[in-house]
C-alpha positions in Angstrom: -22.3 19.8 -0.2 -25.0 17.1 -0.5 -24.3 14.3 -2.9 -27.2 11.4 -3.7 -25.5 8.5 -5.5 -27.7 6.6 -7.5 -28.9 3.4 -9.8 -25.3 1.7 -9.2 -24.5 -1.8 -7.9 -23.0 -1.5 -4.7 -20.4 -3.5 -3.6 -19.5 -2.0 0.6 -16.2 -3.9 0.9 -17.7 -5.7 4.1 -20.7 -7.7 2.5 -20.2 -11.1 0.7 -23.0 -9.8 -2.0 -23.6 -7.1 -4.1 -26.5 -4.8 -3.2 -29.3 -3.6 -5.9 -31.4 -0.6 -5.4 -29.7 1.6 -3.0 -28.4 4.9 -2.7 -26.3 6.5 -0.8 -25.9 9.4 0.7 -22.8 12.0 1.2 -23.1 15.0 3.5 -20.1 17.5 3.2 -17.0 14.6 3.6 -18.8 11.4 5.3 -21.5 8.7 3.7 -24.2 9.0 5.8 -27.1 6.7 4.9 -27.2 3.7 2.5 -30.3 3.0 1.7 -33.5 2.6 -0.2 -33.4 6.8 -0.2 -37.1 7.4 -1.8 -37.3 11.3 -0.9 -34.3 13.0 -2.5 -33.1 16.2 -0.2 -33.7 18.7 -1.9 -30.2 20.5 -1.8 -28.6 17.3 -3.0 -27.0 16.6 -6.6 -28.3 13.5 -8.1 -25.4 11.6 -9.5 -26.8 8.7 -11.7 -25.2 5.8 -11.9 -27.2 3.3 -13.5 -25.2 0.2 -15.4 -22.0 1.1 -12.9 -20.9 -0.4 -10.0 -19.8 1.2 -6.9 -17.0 0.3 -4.6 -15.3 1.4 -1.7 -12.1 3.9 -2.6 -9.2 1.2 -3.1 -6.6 1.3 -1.1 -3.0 -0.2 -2.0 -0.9 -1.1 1.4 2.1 -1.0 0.4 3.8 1.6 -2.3 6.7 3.4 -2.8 5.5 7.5 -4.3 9.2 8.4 -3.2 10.5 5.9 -5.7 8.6 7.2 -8.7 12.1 8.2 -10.9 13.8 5.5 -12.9 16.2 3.9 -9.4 19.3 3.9 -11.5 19.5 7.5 -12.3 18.4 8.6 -9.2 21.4 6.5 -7.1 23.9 7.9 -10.0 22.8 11.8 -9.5 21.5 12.2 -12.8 17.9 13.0 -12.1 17.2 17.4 -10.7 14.9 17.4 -7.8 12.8 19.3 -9.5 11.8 15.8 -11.7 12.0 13.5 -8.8 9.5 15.9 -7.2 7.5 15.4 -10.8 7.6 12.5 -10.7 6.0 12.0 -7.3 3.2 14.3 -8.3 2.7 12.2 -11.4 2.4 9.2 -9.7 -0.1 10.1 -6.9 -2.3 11.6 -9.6 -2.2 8.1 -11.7 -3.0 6.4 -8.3 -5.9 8.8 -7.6 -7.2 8.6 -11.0 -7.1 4.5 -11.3 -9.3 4.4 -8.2 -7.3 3.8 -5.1 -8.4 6.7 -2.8 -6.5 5.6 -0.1 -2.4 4.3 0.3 0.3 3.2 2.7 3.5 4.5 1.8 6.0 1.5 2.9 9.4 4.0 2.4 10.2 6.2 0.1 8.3 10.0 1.2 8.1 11.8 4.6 5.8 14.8 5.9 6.6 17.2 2.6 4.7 14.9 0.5 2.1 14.2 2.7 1.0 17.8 3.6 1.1 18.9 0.3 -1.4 16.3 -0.9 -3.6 17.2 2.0 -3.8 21.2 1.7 -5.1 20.2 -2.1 -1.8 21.5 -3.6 -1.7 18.3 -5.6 -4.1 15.4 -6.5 -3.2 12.4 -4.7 -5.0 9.6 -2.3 -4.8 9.8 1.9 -1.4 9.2 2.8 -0.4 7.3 6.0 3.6 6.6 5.5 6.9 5.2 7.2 8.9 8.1 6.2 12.4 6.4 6.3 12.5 2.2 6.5 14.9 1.1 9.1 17.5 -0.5 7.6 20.6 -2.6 8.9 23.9 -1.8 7.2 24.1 -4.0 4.2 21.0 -5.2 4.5 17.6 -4.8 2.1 16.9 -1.1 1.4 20.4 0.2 2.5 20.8 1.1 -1.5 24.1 2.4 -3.4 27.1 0.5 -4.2 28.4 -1.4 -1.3 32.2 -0.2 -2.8 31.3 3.2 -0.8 31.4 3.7 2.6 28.2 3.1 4.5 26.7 6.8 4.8 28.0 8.3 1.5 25.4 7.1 -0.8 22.5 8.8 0.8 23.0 12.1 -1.1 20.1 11.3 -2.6 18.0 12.3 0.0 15.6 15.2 -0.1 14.4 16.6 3.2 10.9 17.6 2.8 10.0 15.1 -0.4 11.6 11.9 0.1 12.8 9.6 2.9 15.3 6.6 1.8 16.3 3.7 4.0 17.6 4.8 7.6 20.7 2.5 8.3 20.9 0.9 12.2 22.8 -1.3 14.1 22.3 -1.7 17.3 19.1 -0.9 20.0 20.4 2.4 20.4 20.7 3.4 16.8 17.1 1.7 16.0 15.4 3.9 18.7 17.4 6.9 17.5 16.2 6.0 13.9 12.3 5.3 14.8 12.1 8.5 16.4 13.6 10.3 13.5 11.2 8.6 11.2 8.6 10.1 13.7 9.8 13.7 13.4 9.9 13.1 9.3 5.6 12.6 9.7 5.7 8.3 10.2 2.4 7.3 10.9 4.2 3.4 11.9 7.4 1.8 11.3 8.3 -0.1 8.3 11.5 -2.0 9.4 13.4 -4.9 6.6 13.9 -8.3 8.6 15.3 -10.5 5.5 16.9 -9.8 2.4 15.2 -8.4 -0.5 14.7 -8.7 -3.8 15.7 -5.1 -4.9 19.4 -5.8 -2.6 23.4 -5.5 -3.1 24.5 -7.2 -0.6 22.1 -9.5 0.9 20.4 -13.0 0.1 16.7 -13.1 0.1 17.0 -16.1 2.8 19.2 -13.5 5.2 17.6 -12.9 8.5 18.4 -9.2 9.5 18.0 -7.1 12.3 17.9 -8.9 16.2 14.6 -9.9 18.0 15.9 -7.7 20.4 16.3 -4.8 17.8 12.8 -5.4 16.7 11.5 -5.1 19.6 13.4 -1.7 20.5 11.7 -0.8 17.1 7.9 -1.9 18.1 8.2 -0.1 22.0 8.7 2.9 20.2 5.7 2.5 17.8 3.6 1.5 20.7 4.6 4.5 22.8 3.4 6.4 19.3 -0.2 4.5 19.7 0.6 2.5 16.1 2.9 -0.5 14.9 5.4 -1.8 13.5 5.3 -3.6 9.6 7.9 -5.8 8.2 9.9 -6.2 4.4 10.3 -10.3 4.9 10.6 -12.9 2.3 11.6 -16.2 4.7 10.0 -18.0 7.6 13.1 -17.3 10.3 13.0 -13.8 9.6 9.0 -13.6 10.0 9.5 -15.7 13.1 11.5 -13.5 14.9 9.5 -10.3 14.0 6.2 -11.7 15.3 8.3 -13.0 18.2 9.2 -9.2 18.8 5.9 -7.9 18.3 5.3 -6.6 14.8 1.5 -6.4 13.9 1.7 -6.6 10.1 4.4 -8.8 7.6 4.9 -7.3 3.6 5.4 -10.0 1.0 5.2 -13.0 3.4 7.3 -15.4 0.9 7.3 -18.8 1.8 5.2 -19.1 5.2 4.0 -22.3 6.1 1.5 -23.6 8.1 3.2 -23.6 11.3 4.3 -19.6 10.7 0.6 -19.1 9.7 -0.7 -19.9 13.2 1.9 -18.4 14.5 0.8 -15.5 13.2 -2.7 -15.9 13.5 -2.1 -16.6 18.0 0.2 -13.0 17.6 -2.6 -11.4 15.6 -0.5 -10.1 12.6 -1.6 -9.6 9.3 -0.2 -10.2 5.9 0.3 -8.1 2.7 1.2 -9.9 -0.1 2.3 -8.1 -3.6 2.4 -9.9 -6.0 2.0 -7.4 -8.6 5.7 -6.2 -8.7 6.9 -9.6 -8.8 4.2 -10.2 -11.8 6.2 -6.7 -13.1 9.7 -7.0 -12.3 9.5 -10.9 -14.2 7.8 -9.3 -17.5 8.8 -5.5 -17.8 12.2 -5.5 -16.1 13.8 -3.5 -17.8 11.6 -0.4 -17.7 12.4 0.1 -14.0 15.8 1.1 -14.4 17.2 -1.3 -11.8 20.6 -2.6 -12.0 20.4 -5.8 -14.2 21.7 -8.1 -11.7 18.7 -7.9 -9.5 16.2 -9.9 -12.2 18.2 -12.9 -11.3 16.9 -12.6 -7.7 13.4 -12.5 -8.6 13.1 -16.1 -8.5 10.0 -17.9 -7.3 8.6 -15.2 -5.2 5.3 -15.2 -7.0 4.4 -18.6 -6.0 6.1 -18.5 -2.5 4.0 -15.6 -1.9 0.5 -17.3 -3.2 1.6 -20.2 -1.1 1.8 -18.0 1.5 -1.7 -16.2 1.1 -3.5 -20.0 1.1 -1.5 -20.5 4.3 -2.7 -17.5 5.8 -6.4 -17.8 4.8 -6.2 -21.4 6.3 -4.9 -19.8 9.6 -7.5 -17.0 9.9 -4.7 -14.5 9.0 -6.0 -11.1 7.8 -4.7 -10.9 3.8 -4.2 -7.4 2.9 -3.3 -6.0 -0.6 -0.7 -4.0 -1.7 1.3 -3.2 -5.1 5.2 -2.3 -4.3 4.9 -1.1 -7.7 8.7 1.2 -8.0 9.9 3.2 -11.2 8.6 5.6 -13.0 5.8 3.8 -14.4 3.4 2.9 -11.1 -0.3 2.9 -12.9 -0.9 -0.6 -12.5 -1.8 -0.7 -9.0 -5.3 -2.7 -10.4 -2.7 -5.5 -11.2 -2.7 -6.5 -7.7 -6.7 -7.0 -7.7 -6.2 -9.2 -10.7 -3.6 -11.6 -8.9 -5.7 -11.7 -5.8 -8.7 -12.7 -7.6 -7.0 -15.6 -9.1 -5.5 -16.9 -6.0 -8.8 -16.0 -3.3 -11.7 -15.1 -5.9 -13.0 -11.3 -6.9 -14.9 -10.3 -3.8 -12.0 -11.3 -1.7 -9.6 -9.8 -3.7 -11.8 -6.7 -3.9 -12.2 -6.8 0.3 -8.8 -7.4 0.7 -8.0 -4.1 -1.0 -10.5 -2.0 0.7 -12.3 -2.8 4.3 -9.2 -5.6 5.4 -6.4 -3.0 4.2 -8.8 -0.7 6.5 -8.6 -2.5 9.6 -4.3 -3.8 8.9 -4.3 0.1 9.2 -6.3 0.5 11.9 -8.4 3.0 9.9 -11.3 0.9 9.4 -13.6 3.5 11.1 -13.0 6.1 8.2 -12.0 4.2 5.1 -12.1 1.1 3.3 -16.2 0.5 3.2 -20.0 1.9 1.9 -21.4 2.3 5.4 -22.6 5.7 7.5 -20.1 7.4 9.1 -16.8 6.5 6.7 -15.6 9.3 4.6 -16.9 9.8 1.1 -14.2 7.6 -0.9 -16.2 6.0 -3.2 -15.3 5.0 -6.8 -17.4 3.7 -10.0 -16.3 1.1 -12.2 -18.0 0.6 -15.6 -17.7 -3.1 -15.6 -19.1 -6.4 -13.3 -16.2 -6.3 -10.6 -16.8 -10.3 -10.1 -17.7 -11.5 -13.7 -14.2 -9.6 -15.0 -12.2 -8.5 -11.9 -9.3 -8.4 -14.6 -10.4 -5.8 -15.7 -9.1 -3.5 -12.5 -6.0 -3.4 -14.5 -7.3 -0.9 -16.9 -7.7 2.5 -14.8 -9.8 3.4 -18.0 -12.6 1.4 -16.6 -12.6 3.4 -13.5 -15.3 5.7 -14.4 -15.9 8.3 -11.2 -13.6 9.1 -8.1 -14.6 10.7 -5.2 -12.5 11.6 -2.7 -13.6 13.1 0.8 -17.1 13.8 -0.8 -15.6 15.7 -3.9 -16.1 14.1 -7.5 -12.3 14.5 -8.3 -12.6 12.3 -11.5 -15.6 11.8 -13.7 -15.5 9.9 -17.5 -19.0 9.1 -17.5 -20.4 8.9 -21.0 
C-alpha cells in the first residue's frame, strides 16, 4: 500500500524546527521520501492533513502493560487471569490510541504478550521488554508481604502474559536469572539498584545488588548484543551501576553534577518519569497500592527534575518514559507535559521519540520522519510547541499509523 501524507506541519523528532510544505511518503511499512512531492503516484491514497501536525509515533521508555490490574488485588488473588489478561489488552490499546506507537516494557510482561500484539491479534504499540526485573530479596520489585517466605508470593505469575520481579542473590543466581529473562523474550535487562518507591522493605536511599552482581548482569546482556537498564533513585546506587557497566539509569533521583559526568564519560543515558510521581502525589488512591507507600513518594519529582538539568548540563541523553501502573495508564501524554516544563516542547517532544530511539538502540527504525524508518507517524490537532499540554488529552491525537497502516483516524 502506497500512502501520501499531506498539508500537515511536520515536526521529524531530529530537527530543532518545524517543516511547512512537505509530504511524505509511505511505501508498504517504511517512510520513504519527505519532501516537496509535486507528482502524486498514482497508486497512492492522498491523506490530507492540512491544519494538523505531524510527529514521529511516541514512544514511552519505560511502562509497566503487565501491571495494568489494580496491584492490591492482584497480590491478594482476587483478580481471574482472564481480567488481568483484559486488562493488558485494554491498556496497549489506550497506549496505541493516545499516540505512542512505540514502548519499553521496564517489568511486568514476557514473550506471550509480545507475540500476540505482533501477529495483529490485539491493537498495541512495538514492544521491546525486560520480561522479569532482577530483583534482590527484599529489595524494590520483590512484591508481597515480607511476613511470607521469600518465593511464596509469586503465585501471581502467569507464564505466557506476565513476568514479575525475578529474586537473586548472588552472581550465580543473577546469571541464572538474566538468562531466564532471555528465554521469557527480554530484549535487555531491567535490574533495581536502590530502593523504590512502590517497596515493603526497602528505603529509597538503599543501595542494592553488588558491582560485582551488576556486572554478572551486563556480561550476559552483552553476550545477548543489548544492555542492561537500571530502577535507581540515589547517587551510590547509580554510581555503582555505571561503574559495572549499565548503559541506561530509570528515574535518576537526585544526580548531581559529579554523577552527571560520570555518566556522560560511561555513555549512559537517563529516563526520567516524572509522570507517575505527578500521579501517585494526586490520584493515589485509584492505583490500589497499599496506603503506606504515598508516604514514600516524597520529593521525587523535584529530585528527578534536578536530575534532568544535571544531565542536560553533562551532555547526558534524556529519555522519556511514564511508569504509569494500575489500571488506569492513558496518561502516558502526562510525561510530554512535565518535560516541556522542565527542557521546553521540542525537547520534550524529541526526548519522547528520536532520543528514546537511540537509548534503545532502534534509532534506525523508529523514533523520527526520515526515509527508511517504519511508517509510525501520528497527527495531532493542535500546535505541539504553542500548547504541548495538551499531549495529555489523547483526544487531541487525531490519526495513528502504525507500520504504514492508519490504525486510528478521528479526523473531522
Amino acid at each position: 500500500m502506497t500512502m501520501l501524507l499531506t498539508g500537515a506541519t511536520i515536526i521529524d523528532g531530529l530537527a530543532d524546527d518545524p517543516r511547512q510544505g512537505h509530504a511524505v511518503l509511505v511505501e508498504d511499512t517504511k517512510i520513504t521520501a519527505v519532501d516537496r512531492i509535486r507528482d502524486t503516484p498514482p497508486d497512492a491514497e492522498v491523506i490530507d492533513l492540512s491544519g494538523l501536525t505531524l510527529l514521529p509515533g511516541l514512544i514511552d521508555a519505560h511502562v509497566h502493560i503487565g501491571h495494568s490490574s489494580e496491584m492490591r488485588a492482584v497480590l491478594n488473588n482476587e483478580v481471574s487471569v482472564a481480567e488481568r489478561a483484559a486488562d493488558i489488552f485494554r491498556t496497549l490499546r489506550q497506549t496505541l490510541d493516545a499516540g505512542f506507537t512505540a514502548v519499553r516494557d521496564c517489568g511486568g510482561i514476557d514473550h506471550g504478550v509480545m507475540r500476540t500484539v505482533k501477529r495483529g491479534l490485539v491493537p498495541g504499540p512495538r514492544i521491546w521488554a525486560s520480561a522479569s526485573p532482577l530483583v534482590q530479596c527484599g529489595g524494590h520489585g520483590h512484591l508481597g508481604s515480607p511476613l511470607l517466605p521469600p518465593d511464596e508470593t509469586f503465585h501471581f505469575r502467569v507464564r505466557g502474559l506476565t513476568a514479575v520481579g525475578r529474586v537473586s542473590d548472588g552472581y550465580a543466581e543473577v546469571l541464572k536469572a538474566a538468562r531466564e529473562c532471555f528465554r521469557q523474550g527480554a530484549s535487555f535487562l531491567k535490574m533495581a539498584v536502590t530502593g523504590g518507591v512502590v517497596s515493603l522493605s526497602d528505603n529509597l536511599s538503599d543501595t542494592q545488588f553488588t558491582i560485582e552482581e551488576i556486572a554478572t548482569a551486563v556480561a550476559e546482556a552483552h553476550a545477548r548484543n543489548t544492555y542492561v537498564t537500571v530502577h535507581a533513585h540515589n547517587v551510590h546506587g547509580i554510581r555503582n551501576a555505571v561503574k559495572a557497566g549499565v548503559e541506561c539509569v530509570e528515574h535518576g533521583t537526585g544526580i548531581d553534577e559529579s554523577t552527571a559526568a560520570m555518566m556522560a564519560a560511561n555513555r549512559v543515558n537517563l529516563v526520567p518519569t516524572l509522570a507517575i510521581a505527578k500521579v501517585m502525589d494526586e490520584h493515589f488512591d485509584e492505583l490500589g497500592l497499599p496506603p503506606q507507600i504515598h508516604d514514600r513518594i516524597g520529593d521525587t519529582m523535584q529530585g528527578m527534575i534536578d536530575a534532568i538539568h544535571a544531565a542536560v548540563a553533562a551532555g547526558v541523553p534524556v529519555g522519556s518514559g511514564s511508569d504509569l501502573i494500575g489500571p488506569n495508564q492513558n496518561r502516558r501524554g502526562l510525561e510530554l507535559v512535565l518535560k516541556a516544563e522542565v527542557l521546553g516542547a521540542m525537547a520534550a517532544i524529541k526526548s519522547a521519540t528520536s532520543v528514546n530511539a537511540g537509548i534503545m538502540r532502534v534509532a534506525d527504525r523508529i523514533g523520527s520522519i526520515a526515509p527508511g524508518r517504519f511508517a509510525d507517524v501520528i497527527a495531532v490537532d493542535f500546535d505541539p510547541l504553542e500548547r504541548p499540554e495538551l499531549f495529555d488529552d489523547p483526544s487531541r491525537v487525531v490519526l495513528v499509523v502504525k507500520d504504514g497502516r492508519i490504525v486510528k483516524d478521528t479526523r473531522k
